[in-house]
C-alpha positions in Angstrom: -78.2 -79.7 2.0 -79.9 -76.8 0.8 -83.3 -75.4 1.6 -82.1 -76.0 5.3 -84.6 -76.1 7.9 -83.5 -74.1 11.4 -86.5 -75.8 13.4 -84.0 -78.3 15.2 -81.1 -76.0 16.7 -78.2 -77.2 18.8 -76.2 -75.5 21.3 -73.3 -74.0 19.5 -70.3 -74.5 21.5 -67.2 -72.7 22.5 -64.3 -73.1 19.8 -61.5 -75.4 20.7 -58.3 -76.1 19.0 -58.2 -78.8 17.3 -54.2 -78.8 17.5 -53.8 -80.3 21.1 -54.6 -83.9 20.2 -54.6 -84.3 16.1 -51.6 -83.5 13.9 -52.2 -82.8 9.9 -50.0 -84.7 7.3 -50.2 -83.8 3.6 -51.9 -85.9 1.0 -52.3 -85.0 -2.1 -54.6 -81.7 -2.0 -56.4 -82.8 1.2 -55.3 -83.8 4.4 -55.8 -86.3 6.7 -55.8 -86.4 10.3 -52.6 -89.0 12.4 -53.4 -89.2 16.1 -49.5 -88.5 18.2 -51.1 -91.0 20.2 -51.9 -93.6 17.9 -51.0 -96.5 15.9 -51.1 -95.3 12.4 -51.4 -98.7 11.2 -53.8 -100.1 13.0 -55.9 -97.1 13.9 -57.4 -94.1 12.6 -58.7 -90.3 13.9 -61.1 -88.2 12.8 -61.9 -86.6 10.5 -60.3 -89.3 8.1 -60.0 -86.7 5.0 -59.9 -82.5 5.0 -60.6 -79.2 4.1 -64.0 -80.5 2.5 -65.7 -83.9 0.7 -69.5 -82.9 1.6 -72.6 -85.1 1.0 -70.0 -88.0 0.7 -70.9 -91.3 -1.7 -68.9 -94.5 -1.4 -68.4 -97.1 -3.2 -66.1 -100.4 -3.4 -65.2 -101.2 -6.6 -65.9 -104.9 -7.5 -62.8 -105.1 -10.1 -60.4 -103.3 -8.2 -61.7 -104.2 -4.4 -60.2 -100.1 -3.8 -62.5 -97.9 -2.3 -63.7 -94.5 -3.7 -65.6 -91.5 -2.9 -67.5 -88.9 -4.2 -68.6 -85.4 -3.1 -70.5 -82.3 -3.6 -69.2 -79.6 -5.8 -67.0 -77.2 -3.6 -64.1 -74.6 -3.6 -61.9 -75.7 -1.2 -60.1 -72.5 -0.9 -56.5 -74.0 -1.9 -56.7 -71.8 -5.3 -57.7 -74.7 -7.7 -61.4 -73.7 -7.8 -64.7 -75.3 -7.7 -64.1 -79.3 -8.5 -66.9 -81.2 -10.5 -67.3 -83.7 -8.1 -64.2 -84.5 -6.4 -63.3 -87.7 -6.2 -61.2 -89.6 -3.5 -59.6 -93.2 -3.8 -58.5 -95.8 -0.2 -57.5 -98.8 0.6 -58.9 -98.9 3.9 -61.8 -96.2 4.6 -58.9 -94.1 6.8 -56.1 -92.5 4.4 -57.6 -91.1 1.2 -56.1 -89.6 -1.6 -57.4 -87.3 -4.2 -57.2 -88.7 -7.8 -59.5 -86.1 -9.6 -62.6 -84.9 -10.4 -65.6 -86.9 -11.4 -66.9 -84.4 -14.6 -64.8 -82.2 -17.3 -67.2 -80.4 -17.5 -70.7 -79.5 -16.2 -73.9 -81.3 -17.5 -75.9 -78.8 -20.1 -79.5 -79.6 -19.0 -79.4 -76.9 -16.6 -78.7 -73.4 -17.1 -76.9 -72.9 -13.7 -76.0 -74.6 -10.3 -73.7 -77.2 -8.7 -73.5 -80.3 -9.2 -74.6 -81.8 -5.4 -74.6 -84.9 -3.4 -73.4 -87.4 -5.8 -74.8 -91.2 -5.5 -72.0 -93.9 -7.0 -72.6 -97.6 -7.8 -71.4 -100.2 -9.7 -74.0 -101.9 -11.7 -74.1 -103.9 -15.1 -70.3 -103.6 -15.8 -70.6 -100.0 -15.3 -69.9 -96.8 -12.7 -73.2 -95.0 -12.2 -73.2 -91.2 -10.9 -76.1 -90.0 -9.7 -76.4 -86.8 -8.8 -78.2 -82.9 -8.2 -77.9 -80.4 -10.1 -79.2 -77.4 -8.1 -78.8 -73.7 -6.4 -79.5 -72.1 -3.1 -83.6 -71.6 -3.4 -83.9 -73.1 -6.5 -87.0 -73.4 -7.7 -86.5 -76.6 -10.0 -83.6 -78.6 -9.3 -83.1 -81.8 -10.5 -81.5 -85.2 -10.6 -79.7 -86.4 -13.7 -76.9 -89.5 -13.9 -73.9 -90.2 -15.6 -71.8 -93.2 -16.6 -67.9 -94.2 -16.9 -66.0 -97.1 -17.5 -63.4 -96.5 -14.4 -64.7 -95.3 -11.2 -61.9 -92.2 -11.6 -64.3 -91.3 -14.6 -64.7 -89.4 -16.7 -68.0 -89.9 -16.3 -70.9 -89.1 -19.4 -73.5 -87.4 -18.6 -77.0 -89.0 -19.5 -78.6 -86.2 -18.8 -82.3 -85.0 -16.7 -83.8 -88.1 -15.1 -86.2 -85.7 -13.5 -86.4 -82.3 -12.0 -89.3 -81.0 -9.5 -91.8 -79.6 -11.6 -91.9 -82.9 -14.0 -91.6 -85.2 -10.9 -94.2 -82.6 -8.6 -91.9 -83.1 -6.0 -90.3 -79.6 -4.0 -86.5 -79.2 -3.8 -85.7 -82.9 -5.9 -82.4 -83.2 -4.8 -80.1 -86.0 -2.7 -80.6 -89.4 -4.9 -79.9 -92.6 -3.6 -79.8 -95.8 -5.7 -81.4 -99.3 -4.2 -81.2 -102.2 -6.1 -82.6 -106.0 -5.2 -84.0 -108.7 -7.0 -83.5 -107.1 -10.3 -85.3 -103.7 -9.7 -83.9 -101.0 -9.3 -85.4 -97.7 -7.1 -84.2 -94.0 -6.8 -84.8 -92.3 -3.5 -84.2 -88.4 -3.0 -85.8 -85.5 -1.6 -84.7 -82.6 0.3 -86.4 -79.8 3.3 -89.3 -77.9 1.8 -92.7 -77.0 4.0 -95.2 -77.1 1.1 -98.0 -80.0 0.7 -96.3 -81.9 -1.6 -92.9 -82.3 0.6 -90.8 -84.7 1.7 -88.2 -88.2 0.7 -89.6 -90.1 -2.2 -88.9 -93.2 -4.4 -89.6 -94.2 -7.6 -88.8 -97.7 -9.8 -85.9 -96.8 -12.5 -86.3 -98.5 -15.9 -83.8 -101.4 -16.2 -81.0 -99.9 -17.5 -80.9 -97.3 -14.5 -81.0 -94.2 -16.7 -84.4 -93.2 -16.5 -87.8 -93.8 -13.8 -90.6 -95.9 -15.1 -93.0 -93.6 -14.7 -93.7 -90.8 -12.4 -96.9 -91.7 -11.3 -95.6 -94.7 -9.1 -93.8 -92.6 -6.6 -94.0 -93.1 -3.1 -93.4 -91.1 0.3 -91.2 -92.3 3.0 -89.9 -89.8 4.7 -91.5 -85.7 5.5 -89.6 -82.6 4.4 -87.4 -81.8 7.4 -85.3 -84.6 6.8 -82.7 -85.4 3.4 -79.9 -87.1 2.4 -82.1 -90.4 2.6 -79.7 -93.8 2.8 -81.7 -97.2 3.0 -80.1 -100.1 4.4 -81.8 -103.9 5.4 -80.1 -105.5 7.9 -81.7 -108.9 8.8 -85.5 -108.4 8.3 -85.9 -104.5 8.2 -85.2 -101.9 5.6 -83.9 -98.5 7.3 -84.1 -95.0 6.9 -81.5 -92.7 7.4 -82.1 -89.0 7.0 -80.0 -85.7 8.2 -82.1 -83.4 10.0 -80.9 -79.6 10.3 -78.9 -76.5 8.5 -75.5 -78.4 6.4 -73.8 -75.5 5.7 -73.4 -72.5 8.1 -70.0 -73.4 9.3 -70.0 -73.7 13.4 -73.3 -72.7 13.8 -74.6 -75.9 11.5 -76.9 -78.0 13.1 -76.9 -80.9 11.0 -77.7 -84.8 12.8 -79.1 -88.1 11.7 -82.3 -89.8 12.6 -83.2 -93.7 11.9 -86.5 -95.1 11.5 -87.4 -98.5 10.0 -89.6 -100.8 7.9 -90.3 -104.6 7.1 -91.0 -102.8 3.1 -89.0 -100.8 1.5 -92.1 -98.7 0.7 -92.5 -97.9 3.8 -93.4 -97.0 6.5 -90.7 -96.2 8.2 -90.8 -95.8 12.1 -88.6 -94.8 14.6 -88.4 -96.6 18.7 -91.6 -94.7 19.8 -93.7 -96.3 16.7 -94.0 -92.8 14.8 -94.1 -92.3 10.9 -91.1 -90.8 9.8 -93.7 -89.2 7.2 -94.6 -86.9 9.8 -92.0 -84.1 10.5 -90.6 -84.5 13.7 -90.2 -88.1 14.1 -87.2 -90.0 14.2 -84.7 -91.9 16.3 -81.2 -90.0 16.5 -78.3 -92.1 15.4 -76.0 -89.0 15.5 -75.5 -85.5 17.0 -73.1 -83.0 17.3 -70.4 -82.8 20.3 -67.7 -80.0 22.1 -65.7 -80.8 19.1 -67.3 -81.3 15.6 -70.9 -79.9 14.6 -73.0 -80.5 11.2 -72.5 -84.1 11.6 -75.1 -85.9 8.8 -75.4 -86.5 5.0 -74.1 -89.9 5.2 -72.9 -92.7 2.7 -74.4 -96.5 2.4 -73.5 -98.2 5.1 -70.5 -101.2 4.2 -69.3 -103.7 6.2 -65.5 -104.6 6.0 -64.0 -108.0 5.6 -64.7 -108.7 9.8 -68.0 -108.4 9.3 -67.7 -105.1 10.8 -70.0 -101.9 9.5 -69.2 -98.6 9.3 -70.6 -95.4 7.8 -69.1 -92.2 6.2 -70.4 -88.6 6.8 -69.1 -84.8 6.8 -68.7 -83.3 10.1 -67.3 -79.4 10.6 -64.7 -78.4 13.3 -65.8 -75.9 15.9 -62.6 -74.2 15.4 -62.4 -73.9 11.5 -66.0 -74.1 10.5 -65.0 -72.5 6.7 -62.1 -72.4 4.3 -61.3 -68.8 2.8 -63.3 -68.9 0.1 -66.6 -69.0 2.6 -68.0 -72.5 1.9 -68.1 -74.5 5.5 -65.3 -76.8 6.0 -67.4 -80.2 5.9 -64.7 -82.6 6.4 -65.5 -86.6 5.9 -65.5 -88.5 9.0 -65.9 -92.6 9.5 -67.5 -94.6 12.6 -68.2 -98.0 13.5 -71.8 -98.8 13.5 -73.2 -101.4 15.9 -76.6 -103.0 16.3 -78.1 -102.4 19.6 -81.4 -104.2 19.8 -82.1 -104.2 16.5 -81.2 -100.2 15.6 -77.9 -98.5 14.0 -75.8 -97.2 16.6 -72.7 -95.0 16.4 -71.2 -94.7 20.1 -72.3 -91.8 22.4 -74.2 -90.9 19.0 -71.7 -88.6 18.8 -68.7 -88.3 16.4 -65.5 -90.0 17.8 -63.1 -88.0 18.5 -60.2 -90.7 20.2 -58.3 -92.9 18.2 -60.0 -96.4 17.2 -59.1 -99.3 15.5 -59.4 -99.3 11.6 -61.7 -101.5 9.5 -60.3 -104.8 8.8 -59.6 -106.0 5.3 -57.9 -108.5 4.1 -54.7 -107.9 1.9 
């Protein structure tokens, strides 16, 4: 989200209403979308949760086997104010339910901001929040992380790990944890222009809370792209970064771009063979459609108990791209993802929009 780049505009498109096919029931401070023309049981519409869960994180907990997710810090316009990270709780990806708010209060290492795109694991007994702490055009955000013993916090705030002018990295925002054979690596990065721009990673000290030293980062992605996800499937690493503006309600032009890598350092390339460390470059996994725009900012992809993998990410409706305080109306959506020839695929790279089967889990 934030320093948005317009470079890569979409058509914006007529608005529809979104009552002809979709139906809203109540659930507990958000909503959540039943199809009159589906199974409820068995399958599922989108969006999956509403007004708002942007820059979504999700997790399964090990000890519970529930799932939960995380969001950016938003005013969903129903009168209860800006929520410190809401957080969301399923059994199934599909019907969520709001169980609170991931912070009491905000994290004193910065004098002002929200606390953005959140980054949840589980990892040596513990629930790990990493997150930004930034504002629009902010100079020097940061990244800092917090712990909990439940994954409904409250979580403690550790404090700074790192903010752009210690790290010498522009617009430091949207982490991302990766963790394999006992290291552990924190990805983030967000749009900037400048020389020094782009997605980065650096090796976190063992017990996740701060970076080993600043002078082993490395470059993976350029600065038109964000909200960096890695993922190995089989004998690539992948790249997943949202390319576009997040946040101007209908006219957001938000999608997501894959390249890939036998290292996790990089590089990533996309079908054609280019470095996603040039701007530009990238293959598209996702896009806007007639119906839902500002698709992007995705979580880890998780496979289900079939086998099956899937992705979450915000989308906005062309017919009520904001809620009434203003902010954009980024509701959190779920797809299938396939592999097509080795790549990520979502169907029609596009949002779904008909009903389809739910992931499978086992009771």
């Amino acid at each position: 989200m934030k320093i948005k780049s317009r470079t890569f505009v979409f058509p914006i498109f007529q608005l529809i209403s979104s009552c002809l096919f979709l139906a809203c029931a109540s659930n507990a401070g958000g909503q959540r979308h039943v199809s009159k023309e589906s199974n409820p049981d068995k399958e599922f519409v989108n969006p999956v949760f509403e007004p708002i869960l942007a820059d979504p994180t999700v997790m399964r907990d090990p000890v519970s086997g529930s799932f939960y997710a995380y969001g950016t810090q938003d005013d969903w316009g129903d009168g209860a104010g800006s929520r410190l990270v809401p957080v969301l709780k399923s059994q199934d990806l599909t019907n969520w339910e709001v169980v609170g708010e991931a912070f009491e209060s905000k994290p004193r290492w910065k004098k002002s901001g929200g606390i953005w795109a959140p980054e949840a694991v589980y990892m040596d007994g513990r629930y790990f929040l990493y997150y930004a702490y930034s504002t629009w055009g902010d100079a020097n955000p940061g990244v800092g992380v917090a712990t909990a013993e439940k994954p409904e916090g409250p979580f403690k705030d550790h404090g700074k790990i790192f903010d752009s002018k210690s790290i010498d990295v522009p617009n430091s925002i949207d982490p991302f944890l990766w963790e394999e054979n006992g290291e552990k690596f924190l990805f983030w990065g967000s749009f900037d222009n400048g020389p020094k721009q782009g997605t980065f990673g650096v090796p976190l000290q063992g017990d996740g809370l701060a970076i080993t030293d600043a002078n082993s980062k490395f470059k993976v992605a350029a600065g038109d792209l964000e909200a960096v996800i890695i993922h190995k499937h089989e004998d690539f690493y992948y790249f997943i970064g949202s390319r576009g503006s997040c946040c101007e309600g209908v006219r957001s032009t938000y999608h997501m771009v894959v390249g890939r890598s036998k290292n996790l350092k990089g590089p990533y390339l996309d079908k054609e063979g280019r470095d996603l460390r040039e701007r530009g470059n990238g293959t598209l996994m996702l896009k806007a459609n007639d119906k839902f725009v500002g698709v992007g900012h995705g979580s880890r992809i998780m496979a289900d108990d079939a086998n099956q993998d899937w992705i979450l990410y915000h989308g906005i409706d062309v017919a009520k791209g904001k809620v009434s305080g203003g902010a954009s109306r980024r509701m959190l959506f779920l797809d299938k993802v396939a592999w097509i020839d080795g790549w990520p695929t979502i169907e029609g790279d596009m949002p779904s929009t008909n009903a389809q089967n739910k992931p499978y889990f086992k009771q």
